[in-house]
C-alpha positions in Angstrom: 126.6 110.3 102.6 130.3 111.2 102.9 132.6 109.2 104.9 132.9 111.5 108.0 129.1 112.0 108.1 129.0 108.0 108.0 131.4 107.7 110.7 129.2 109.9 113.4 126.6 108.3 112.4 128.0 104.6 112.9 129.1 106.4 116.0 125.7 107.7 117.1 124.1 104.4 116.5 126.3 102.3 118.5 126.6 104.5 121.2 122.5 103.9 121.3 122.8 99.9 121.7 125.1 100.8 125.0 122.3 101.2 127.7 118.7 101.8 127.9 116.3 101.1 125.4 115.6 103.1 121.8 112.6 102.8 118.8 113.6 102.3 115.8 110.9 103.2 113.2 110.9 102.2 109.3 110.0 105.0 107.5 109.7 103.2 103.5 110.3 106.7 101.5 112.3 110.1 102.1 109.1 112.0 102.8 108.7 109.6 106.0 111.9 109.4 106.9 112.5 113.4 107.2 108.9 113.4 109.3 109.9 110.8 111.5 113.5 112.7 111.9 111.1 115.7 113.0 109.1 113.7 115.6 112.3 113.6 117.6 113.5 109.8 116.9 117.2 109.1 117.5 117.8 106.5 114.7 115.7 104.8 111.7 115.5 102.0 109.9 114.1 100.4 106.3 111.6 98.5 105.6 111.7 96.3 102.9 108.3 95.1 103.0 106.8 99.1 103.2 109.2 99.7 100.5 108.0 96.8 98.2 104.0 97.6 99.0 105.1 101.4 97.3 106.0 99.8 94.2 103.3 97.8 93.8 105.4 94.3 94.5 105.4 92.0 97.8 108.1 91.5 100.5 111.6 89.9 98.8 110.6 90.7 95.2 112.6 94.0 95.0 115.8 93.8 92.9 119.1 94.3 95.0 120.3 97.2 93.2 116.9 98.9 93.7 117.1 98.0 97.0 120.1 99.9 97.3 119.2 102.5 95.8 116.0 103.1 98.0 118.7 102.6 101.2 121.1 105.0 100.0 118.0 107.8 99.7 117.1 107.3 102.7 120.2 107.4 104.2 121.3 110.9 102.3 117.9 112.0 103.4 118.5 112.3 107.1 121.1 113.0 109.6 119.9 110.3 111.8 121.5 106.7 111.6 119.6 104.3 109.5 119.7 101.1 109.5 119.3 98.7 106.1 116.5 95.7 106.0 118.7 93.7 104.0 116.8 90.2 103.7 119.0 87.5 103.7 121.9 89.6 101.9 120.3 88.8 98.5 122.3 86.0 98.0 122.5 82.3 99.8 125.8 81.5 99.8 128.4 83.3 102.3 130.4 85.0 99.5 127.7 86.6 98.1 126.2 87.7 101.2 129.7 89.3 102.1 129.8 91.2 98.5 126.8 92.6 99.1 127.0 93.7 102.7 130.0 95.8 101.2 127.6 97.3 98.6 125.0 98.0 101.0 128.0 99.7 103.7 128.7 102.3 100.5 125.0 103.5 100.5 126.0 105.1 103.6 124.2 103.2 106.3 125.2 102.7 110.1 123.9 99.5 110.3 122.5 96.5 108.6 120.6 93.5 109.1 120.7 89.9 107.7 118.1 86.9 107.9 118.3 83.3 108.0 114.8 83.1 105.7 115.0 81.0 102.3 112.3 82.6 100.9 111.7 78.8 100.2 108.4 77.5 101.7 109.9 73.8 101.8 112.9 74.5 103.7 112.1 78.3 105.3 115.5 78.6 107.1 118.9 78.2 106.1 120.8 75.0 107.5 121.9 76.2 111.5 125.9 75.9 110.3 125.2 77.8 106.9 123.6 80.5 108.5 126.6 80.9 111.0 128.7 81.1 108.4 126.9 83.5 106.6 126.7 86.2 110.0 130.6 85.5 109.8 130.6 86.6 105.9 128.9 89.7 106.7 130.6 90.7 110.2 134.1 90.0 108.2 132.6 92.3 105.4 131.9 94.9 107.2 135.6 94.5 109.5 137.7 94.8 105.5 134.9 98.2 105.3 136.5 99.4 108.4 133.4 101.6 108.5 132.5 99.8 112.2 128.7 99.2 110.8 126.7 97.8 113.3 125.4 94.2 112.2 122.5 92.9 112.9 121.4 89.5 112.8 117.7 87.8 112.8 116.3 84.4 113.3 113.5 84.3 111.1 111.8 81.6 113.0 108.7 82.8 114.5 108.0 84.7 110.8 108.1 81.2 109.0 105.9 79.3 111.7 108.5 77.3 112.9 107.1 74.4 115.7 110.0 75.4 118.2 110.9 78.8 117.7 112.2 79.7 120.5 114.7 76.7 121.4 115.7 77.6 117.6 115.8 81.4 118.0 118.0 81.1 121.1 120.5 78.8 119.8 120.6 80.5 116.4 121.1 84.1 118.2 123.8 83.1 120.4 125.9 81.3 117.5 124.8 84.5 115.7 126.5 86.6 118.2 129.5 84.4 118.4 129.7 84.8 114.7 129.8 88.5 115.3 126.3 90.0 115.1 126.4 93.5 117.0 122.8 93.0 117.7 120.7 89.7 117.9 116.6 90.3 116.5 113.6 87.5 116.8 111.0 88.9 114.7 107.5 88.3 116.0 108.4 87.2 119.3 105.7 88.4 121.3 105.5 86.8 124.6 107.5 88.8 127.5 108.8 85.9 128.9 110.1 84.5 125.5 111.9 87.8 125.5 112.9 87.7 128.9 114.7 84.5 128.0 116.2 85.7 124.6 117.7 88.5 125.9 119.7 86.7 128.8 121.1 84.7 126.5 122.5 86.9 123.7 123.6 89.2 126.6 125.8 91.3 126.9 125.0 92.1 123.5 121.8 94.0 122.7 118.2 92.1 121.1 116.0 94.3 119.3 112.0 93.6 119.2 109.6 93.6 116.5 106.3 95.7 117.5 104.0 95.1 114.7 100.5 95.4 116.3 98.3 97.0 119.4 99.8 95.3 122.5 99.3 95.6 126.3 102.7 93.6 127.3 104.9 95.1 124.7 104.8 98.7 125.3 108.5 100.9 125.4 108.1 101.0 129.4 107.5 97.2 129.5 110.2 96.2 127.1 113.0 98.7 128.4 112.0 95.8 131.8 112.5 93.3 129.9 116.2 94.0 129.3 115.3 95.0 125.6 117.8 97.5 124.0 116.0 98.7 120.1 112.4 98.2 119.4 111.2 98.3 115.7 108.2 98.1 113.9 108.9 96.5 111.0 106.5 97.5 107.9 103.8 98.7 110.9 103.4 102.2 110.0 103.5 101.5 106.2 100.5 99.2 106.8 98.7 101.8 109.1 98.8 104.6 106.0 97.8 101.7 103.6 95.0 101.3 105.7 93.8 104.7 106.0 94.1 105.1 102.5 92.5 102.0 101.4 89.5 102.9 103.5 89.4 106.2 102.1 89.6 105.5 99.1 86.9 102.5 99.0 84.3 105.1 100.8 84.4 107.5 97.7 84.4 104.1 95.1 81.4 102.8 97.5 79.4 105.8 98.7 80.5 108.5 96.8 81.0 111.0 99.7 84.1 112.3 100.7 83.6 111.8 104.4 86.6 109.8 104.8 89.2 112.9 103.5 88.4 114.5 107.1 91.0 112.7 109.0 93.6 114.0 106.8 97.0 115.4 107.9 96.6 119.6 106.8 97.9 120.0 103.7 99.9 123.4 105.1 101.5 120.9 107.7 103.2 118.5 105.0 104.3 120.8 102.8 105.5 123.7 105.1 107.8 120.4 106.4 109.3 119.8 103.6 109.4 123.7 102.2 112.4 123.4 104.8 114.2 121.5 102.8 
């Protein structure tokens, strides 16, 4: 992506974060990314999980450069803005995370996020001051870009079973947006309340909400109450095809009928989409 197109579509995403409430799906290839672009969605983002599971490794064990790679095609495959799943920046220490973010802000991007997970079972999340100081790295990364990338930053603390995650989420977020994170995310977070609270106190600036399952209370309507701005569903939908396939495919190892090939999207359908192209 060129730096104009970039531009209007840092522009485009951060306009989005200004009022209201938007979903953010993660397509994890170009073929889902251009379909979900169809649909009629106003921004995307990656997965890093869904992109992982495609080839044939588990969350965090893709190589940065990969990583960047599979960001950048994702970007150039869409006119939407699309946001990175960075991890934790691939590295631990602030100037790392910084050189990185600058990497990832070349692949085209209009926004990124970074984590305060390890990856380390024994000590899950990064010291609170080090993990300031690493939001800072980035947010001053992306100011020497001058590209205006919107930065998002996460409190892994719910994902890693923390005991008080949301006295920790809510302190780490609001030093996180004193750091200079555009956006403020809790993944897994799931009771309305806990939200409620979350986003008064990162306010004015915008918290985006993981959606990862079948729920009653977290609907777009319910959320958009809430105060929530961006709702994302993480590797969701990657998991959903992985489970249509997986039953599929176990029917015709296990039966050896071909029952299961009925709920199939029309062959005509997927291809006429991309003939477009």
């Amino acid at each position: 992506m060129d730096k104009p197109a970039q531009a209007s579509a840092v522009a485009q995403f951060r306009a989005l974060h200004q009022s209201g409430c938007f979903v953010l799906p993660n397509p994890w290839d170009v073929g889902t990314a251009i379909y979900l672009q169809h649909l009629g969605f106003k921004a995307l983002a990656t997965t890093s999980a869904g992109f992982a599971f495609s080839r044939g490794l588990s969350d965090g064990k893709v190589p940065r450069d990969e990583m960047l790679a599979h960001i950048r095609d994702i970007a150039a495959a869409t006119t939407l803005p699309v946001n990175a799943d960075f991890l934790n920046g691939f590295a631990a220490e602030p100037d790392g995370v910084a050189a990185n973010v600058k990497l990832c802000v070349r692949t085209g991007v209009a926004g990124l996020s970074i984590e305060d997970s390890t990856g380390d079972d024994a000590a899950p999340l990064y010291d609170e001051p080090l993990a300031i100081e690493r939001v800072r790295a980035a947010r001053l990364a992306i100011d020497e870009s001058k590209s205006e990338v919107v930065l998002t930053a996460r409190c892994e603390a719910w994902l890693v079973g923390h005991p008080d995650a949301l006295n920790t989420a809510r302190k780490r977020l609001v030093a996180f947006a004193e750091a200079g994170a555009d956006c403020l995310y809790a993944p897994s977070v799931r009771e309305p309340e806990e939200i409620r609270e979350l986003v008064k106190a990162v306010a004015p600036k915008p918290l985006n909400v993981l959606v990862s399952r079948p729920s009653e209370k977290l609907s777009v309507a319910h959320l958009t109450d809430l105060g929530v701005r961006r709702i994302s569903v993480g590797s969701a939908l990657s998991a959903v095809a992985w489970g249509a396939f997986s039953r599929a495919a176990r029917d015709i190892a296990e039966t050896g009928t071909f029952d299961s090939l009925s709920g199939a999207m029309p062959f005509v359908e997927i291809n006429n989409l991309f003939a477009q192209r």
